[in-house]
C-alpha positions as CSV (number, residue, x, y, z in Angstrom):
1,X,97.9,80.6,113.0
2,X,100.2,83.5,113.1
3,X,101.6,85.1,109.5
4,X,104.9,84.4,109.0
5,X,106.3,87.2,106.6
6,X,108.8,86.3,103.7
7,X,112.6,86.2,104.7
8,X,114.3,85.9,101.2
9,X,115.1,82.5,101.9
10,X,112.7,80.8,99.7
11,X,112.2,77.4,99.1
12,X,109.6,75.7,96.3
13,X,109.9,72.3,96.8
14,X,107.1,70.3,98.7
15,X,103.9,72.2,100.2
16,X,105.8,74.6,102.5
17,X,108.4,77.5,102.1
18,X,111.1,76.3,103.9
19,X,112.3,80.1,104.6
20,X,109.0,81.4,106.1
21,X,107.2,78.1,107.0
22,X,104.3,79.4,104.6
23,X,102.6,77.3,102.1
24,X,102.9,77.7,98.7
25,X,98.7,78.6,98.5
26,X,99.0,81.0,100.5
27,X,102.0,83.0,99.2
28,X,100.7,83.1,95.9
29,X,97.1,84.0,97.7
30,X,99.0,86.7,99.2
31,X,101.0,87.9,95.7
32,X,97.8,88.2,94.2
33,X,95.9,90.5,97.0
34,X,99.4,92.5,96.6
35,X,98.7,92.5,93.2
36,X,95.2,93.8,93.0
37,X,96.5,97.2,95.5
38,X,99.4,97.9,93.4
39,X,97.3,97.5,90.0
40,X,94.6,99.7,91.6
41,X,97.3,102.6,92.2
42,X,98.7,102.5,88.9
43,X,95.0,102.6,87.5
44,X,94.7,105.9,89.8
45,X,97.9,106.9,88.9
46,X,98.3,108.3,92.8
47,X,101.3,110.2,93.1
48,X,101.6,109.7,97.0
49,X,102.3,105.8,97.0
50,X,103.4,105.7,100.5
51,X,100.3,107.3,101.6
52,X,98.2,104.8,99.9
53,X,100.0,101.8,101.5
54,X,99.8,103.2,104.8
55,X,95.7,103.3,104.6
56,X,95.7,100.3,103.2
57,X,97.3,98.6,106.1
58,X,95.5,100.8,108.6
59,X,91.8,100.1,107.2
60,X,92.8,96.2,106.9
61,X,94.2,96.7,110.7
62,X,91.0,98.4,111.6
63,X,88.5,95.6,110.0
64,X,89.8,92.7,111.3
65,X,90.0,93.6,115.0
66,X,86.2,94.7,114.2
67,X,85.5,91.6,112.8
68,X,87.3,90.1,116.1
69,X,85.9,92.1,118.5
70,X,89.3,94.1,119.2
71,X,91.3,91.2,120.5
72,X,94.5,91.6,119.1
């Protein structure tokens, strides 16, 4: 399945976001992993935001083409 990222065209009728093709599950699946990282910094109070985002997305990057043996 490829990710689909949100286009500001939502939709909330039915199963499936008509604007990204998403269903609703996995959006709000998605809100709350979002949610844990941003509630994490605030509890750390990091000043350097960006930073933390960044190595977030890099170590998630890194562990799932592990997990897949690097073929991305």
């Amino acid at each position: 399945m490829k990710f689909n990222p949100c286009k500001d065209e939502c939709t909330y009728d039915g199963t499936h976001c008509q604007g990204c093709g998403r269903s609703h599950q996995e959006i709000a699946e998605t809100k709350k992993l979002v949610m844990a990282a941003v509630n994490f910094a605030e509890q750390q109070a990091y000043e350097n935001i960006e930073d933390f985002a960044d190595a977030i997305g890099k170590s998630i990057l890194k562990k799932l083409q592990k997990a897949r043996g690097a073929a991305f």
